[in-house]
Backbone and ligand atoms as CSV (ligand in chain L), in Angstrom:
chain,resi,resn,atom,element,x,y,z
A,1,UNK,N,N,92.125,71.501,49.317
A,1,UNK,CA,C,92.306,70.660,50.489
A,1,UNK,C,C,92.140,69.211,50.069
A,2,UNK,N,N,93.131,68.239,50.448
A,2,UNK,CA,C,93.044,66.755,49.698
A,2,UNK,C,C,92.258,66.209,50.792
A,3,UNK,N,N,91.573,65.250,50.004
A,3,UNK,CA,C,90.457,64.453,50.840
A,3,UNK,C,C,91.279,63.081,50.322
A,4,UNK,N,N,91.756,62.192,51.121
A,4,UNK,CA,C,92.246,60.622,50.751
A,4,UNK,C,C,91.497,59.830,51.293
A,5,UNK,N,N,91.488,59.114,50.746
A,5,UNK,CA,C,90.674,57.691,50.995
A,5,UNK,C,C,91.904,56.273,51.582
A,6,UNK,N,N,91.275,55.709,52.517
A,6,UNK,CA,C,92.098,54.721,52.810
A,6,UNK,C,C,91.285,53.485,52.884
A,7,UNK,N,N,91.981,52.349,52.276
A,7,UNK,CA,C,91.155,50.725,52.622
A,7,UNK,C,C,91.743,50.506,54.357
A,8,UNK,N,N,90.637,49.807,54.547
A,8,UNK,CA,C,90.744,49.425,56.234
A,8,UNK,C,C,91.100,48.108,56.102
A,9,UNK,N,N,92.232,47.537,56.983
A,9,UNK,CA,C,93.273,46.194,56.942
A,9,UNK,C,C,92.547,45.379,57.419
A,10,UNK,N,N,91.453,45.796,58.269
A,10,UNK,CA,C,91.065,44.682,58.889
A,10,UNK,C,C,89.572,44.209,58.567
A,11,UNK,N,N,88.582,45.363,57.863
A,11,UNK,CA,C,87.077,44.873,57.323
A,11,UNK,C,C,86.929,45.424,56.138
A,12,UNK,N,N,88.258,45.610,55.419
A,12,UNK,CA,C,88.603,46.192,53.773
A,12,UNK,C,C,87.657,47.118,53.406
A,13,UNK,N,N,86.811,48.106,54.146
A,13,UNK,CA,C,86.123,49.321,54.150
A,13,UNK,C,C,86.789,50.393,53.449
A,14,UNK,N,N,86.335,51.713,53.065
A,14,UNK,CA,C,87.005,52.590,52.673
A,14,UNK,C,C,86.531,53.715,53.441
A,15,UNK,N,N,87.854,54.482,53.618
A,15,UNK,CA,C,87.253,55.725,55.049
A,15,UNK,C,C,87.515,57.053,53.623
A,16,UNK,N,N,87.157,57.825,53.642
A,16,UNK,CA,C,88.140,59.255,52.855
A,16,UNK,C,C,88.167,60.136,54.080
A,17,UNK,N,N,89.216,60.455,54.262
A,17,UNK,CA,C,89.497,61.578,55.203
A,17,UNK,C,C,90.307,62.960,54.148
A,18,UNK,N,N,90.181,64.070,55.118
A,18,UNK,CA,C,90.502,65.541,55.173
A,18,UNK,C,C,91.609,65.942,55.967
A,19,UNK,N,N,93.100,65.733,55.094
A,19,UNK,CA,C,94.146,66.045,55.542
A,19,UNK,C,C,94.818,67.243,55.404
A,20,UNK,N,N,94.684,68.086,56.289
A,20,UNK,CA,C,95.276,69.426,56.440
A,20,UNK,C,C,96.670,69.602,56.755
A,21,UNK,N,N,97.068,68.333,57.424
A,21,UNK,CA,C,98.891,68.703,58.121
A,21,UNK,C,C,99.389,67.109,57.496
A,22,UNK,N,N,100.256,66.842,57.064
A,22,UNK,CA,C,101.111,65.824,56.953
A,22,UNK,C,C,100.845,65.096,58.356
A,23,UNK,N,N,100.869,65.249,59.236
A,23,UNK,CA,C,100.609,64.769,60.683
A,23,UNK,C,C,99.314,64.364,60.592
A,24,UNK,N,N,98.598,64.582,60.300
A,24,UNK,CA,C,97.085,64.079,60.625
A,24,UNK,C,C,96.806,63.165,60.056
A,25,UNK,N,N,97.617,62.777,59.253
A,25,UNK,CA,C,97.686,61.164,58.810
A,25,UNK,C,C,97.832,59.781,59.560
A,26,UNK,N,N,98.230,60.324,60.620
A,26,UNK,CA,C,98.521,59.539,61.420
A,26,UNK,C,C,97.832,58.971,62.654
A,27,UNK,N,N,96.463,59.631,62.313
A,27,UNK,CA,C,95.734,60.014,63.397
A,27,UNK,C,C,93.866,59.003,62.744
A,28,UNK,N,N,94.219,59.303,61.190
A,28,UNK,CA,C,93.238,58.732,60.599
A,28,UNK,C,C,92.850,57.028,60.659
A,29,UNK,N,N,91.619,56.758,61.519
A,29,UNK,CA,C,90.955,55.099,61.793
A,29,UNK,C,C,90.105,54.807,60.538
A,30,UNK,N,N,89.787,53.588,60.477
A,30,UNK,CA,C,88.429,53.175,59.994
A,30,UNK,C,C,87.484,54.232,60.204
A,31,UNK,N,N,86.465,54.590,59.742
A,31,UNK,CA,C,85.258,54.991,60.141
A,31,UNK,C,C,84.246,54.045,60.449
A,32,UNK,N,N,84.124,52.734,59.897
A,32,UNK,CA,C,83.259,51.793,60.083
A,32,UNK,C,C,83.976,50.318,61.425
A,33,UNK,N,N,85.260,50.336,61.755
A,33,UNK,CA,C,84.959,49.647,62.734
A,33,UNK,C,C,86.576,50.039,63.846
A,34,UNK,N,N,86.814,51.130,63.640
A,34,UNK,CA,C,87.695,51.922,64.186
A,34,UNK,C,C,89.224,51.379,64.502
A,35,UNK,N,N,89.360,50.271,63.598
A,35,UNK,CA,C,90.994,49.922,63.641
A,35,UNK,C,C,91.897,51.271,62.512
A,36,UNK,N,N,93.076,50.907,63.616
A,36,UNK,CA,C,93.987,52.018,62.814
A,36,UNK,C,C,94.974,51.448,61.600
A,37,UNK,N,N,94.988,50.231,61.204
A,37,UNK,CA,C,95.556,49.698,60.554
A,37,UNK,C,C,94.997,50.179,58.808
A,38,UNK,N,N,95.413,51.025,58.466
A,38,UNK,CA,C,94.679,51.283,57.178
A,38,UNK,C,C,95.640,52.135,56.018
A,39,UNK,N,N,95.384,51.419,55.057
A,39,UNK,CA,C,96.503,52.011,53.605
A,39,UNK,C,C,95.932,53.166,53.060
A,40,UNK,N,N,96.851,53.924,52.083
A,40,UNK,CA,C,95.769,54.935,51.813
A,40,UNK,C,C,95.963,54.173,49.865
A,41,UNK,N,N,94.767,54.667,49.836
A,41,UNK,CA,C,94.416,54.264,48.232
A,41,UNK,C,C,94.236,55.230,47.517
A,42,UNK,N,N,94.488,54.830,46.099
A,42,UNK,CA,C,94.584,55.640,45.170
A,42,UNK,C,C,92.752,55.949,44.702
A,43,UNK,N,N,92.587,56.971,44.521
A,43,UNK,CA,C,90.963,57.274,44.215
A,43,UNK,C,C,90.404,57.559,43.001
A,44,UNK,N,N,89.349,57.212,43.169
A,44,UNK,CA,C,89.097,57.323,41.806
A,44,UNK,C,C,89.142,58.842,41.278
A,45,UNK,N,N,88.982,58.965,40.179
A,45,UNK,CA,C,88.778,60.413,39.652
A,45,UNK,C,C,87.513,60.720,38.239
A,46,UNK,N,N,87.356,62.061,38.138
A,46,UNK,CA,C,86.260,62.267,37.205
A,46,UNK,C,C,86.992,63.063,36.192
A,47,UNK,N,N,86.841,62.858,35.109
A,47,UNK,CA,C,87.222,63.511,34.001
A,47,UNK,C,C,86.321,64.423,32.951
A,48,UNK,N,N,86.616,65.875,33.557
A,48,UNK,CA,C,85.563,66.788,32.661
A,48,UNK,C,C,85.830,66.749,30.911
A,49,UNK,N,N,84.376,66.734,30.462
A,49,UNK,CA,C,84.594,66.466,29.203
A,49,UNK,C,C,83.766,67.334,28.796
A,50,UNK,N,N,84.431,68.536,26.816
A,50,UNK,CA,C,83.544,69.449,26.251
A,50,UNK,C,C,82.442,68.891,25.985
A,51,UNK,N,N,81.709,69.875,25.647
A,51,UNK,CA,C,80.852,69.620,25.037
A,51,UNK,C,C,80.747,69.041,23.850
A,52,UNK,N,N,81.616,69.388,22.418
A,52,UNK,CA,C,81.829,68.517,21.805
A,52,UNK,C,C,82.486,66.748,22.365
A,53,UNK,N,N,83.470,66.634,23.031
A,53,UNK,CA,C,83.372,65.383,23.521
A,53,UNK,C,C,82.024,64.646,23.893
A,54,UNK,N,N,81.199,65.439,24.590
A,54,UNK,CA,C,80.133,64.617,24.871
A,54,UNK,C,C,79.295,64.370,24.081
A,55,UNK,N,N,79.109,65.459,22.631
A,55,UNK,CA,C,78.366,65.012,21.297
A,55,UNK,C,C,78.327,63.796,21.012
A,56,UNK,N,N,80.379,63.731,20.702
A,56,UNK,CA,C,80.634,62.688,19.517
A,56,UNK,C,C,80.592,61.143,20.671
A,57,UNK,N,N,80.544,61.493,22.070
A,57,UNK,CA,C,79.865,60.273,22.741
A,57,UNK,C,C,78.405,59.622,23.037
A,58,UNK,N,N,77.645,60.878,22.343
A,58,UNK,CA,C,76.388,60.246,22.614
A,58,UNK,C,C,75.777,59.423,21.986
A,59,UNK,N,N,75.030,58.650,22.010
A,59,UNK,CA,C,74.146,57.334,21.648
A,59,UNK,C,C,73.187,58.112,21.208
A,60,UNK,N,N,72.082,58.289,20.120
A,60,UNK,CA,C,71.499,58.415,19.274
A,60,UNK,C,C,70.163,57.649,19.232
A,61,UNK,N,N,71.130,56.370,18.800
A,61,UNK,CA,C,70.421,55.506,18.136
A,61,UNK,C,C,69.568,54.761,18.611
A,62,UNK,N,N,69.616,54.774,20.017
A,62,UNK,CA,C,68.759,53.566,20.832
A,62,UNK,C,C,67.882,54.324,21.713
A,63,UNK,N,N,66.929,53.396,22.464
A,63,UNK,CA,C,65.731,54.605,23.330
A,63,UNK,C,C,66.619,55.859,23.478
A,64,UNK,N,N,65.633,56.885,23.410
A,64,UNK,CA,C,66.285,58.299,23.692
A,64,UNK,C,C,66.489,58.193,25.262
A,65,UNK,N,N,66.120,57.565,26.520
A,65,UNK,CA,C,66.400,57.549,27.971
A,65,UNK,C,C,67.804,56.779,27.527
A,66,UNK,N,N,68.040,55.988,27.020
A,66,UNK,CA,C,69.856,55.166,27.089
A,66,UNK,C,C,70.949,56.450,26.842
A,67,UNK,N,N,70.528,57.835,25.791
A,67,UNK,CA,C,71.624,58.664,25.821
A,67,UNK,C,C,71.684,59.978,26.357
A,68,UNK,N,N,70.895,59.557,27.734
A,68,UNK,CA,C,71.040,60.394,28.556
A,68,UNK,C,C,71.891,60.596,29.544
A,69,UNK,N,N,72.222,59.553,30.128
A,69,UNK,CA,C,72.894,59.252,30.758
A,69,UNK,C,C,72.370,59.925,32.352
A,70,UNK,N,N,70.686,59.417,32.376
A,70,UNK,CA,C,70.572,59.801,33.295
A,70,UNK,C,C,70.479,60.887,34.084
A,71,UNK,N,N,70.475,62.026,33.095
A,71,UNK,CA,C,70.113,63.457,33.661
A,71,UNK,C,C,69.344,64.326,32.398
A,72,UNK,N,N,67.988,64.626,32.404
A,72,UNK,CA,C,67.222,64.882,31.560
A,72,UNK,C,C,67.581,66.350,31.046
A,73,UNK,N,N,68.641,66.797,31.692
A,73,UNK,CA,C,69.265,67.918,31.497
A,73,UNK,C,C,70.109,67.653,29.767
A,74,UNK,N,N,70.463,66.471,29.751
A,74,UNK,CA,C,71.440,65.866,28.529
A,74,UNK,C,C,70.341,66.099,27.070
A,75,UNK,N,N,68.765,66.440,27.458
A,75,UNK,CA,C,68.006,65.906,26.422
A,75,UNK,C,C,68.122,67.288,25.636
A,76,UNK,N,N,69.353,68.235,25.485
A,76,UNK,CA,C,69.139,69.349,25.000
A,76,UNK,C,C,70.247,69.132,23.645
A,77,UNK,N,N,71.588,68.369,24.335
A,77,UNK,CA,C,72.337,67.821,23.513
A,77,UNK,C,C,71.930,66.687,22.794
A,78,UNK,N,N,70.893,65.659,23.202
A,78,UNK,CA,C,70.820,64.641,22.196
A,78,UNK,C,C,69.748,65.674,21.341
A,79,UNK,N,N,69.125,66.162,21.718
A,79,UNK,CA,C,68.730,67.198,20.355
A,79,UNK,C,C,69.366,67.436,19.002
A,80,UNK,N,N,70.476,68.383,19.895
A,80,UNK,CA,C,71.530,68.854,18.744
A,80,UNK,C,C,71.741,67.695,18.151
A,81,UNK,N,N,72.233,66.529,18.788
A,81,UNK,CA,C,73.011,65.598,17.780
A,81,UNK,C,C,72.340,65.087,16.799
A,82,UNK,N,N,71.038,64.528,17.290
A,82,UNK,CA,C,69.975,64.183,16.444
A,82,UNK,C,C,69.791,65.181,15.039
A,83,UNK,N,N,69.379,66.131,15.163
A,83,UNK,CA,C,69.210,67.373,14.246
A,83,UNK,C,C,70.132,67.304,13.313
A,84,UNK,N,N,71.308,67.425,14.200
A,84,UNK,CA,C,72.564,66.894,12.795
A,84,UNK,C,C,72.883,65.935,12.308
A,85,UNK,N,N,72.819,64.571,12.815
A,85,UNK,CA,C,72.774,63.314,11.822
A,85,UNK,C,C,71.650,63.016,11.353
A,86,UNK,N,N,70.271,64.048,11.401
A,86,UNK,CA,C,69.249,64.009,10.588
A,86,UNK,C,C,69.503,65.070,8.992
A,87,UNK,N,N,70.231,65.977,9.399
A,87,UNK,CA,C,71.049,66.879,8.426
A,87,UNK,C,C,69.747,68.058,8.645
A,88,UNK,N,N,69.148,68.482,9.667
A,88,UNK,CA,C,67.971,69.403,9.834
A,88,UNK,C,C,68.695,70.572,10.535
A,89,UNK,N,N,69.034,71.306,9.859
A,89,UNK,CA,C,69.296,72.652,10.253
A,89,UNK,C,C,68.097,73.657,11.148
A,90,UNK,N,N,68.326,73.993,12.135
A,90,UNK,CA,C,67.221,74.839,12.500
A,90,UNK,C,C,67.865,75.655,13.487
A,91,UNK,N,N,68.734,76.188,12.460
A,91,UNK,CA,C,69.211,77.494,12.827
A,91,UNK,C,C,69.972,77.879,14.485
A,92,UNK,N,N,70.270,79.100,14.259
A,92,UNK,CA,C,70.889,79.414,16.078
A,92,UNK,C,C,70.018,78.986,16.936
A,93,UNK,N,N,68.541,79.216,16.501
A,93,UNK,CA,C,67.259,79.592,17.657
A,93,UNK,C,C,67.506,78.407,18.807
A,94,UNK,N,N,68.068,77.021,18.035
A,94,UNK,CA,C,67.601,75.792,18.787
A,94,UNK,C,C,68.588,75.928,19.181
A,95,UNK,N,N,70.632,75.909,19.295
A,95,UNK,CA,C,71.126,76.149,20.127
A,95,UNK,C,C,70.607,76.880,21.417
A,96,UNK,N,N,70.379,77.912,21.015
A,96,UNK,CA,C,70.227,79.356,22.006
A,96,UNK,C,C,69.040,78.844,23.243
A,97,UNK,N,N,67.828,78.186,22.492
A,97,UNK,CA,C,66.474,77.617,23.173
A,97,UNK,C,C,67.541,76.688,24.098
A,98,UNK,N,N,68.166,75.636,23.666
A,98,UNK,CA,C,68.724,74.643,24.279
A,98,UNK,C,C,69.789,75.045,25.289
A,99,UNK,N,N,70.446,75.948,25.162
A,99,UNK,CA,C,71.749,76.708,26.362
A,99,UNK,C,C,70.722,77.500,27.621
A,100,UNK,N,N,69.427,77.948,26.848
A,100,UNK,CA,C,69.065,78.432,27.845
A,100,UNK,C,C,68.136,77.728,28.933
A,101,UNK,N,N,67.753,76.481,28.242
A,101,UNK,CA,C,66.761,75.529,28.827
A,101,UNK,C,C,67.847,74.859,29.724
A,102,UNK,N,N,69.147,75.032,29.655
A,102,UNK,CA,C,69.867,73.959,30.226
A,102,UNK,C,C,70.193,74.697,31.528
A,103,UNK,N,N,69.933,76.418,31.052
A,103,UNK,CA,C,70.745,76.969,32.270
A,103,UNK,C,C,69.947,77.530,33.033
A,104,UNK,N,N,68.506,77.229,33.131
A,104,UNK,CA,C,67.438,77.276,33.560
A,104,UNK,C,C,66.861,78.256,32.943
A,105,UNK,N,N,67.506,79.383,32.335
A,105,UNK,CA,C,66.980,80.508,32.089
A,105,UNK,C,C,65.471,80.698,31.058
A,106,UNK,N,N,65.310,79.400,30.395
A,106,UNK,CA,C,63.484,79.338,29.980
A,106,UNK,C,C,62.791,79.633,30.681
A,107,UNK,N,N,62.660,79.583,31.799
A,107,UNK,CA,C,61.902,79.343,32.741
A,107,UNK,C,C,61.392,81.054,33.479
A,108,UNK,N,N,62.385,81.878,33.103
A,108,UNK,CA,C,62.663,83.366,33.610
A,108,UNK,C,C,61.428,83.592,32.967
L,1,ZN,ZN,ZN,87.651,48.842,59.287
């Protein structure tokens, strides 16, 4: 189901609406000051990335909170990466510890 977003013409707001019929486009206001004058805009988007992608993007080198990116969930991969540009092998165990810490399943 597409959700669009439109800029508002008259207090340059952004509404996203839930368009089910080609028709109901027509029907969509501001949400913030209810003029109908409004474009629809192009939206942003998120781009899923592997896991290797997110390796060879992580930061390393600087406080360990900078290559997190903000979710302490990430501190399983800066592990791995670390480990390997330290050249410290430690085996499957620390994958396996780390997939399962991520997927809550340590905790079982
Ligand atoms: Zn508006």
């Amino acid at each position: 189901m597409p959700i669009y977003e439109y800029e508002c013409m008259a207090c340059d707001k952004i509404t996203s609406s839930l368009i089910l019929k080609p028709e109901e486009e027509a029907l969509v206001c501001c949400e913030h000051c209810g003029e109908n004058g409004i474009k629809r805009i192009i939206s942003r988007c998120t781009a899923h990335k592997t896991e290797s992608q997110r390796l060879n993007n992580f930061n390393t080198q600087g406080h360990a909170d900078e290559g997190l990116n903000g979710d302490p969930r990430n501190v399983g991969l800066w592990a791995k990466k670390r480990t390997k540009e330290l050249g410290v092998d430690l085996g499957s165990t620390l994958d396996e510890s780390i997939d399962r810490a991520r997927s809550g399943k340590v905790l079982d």
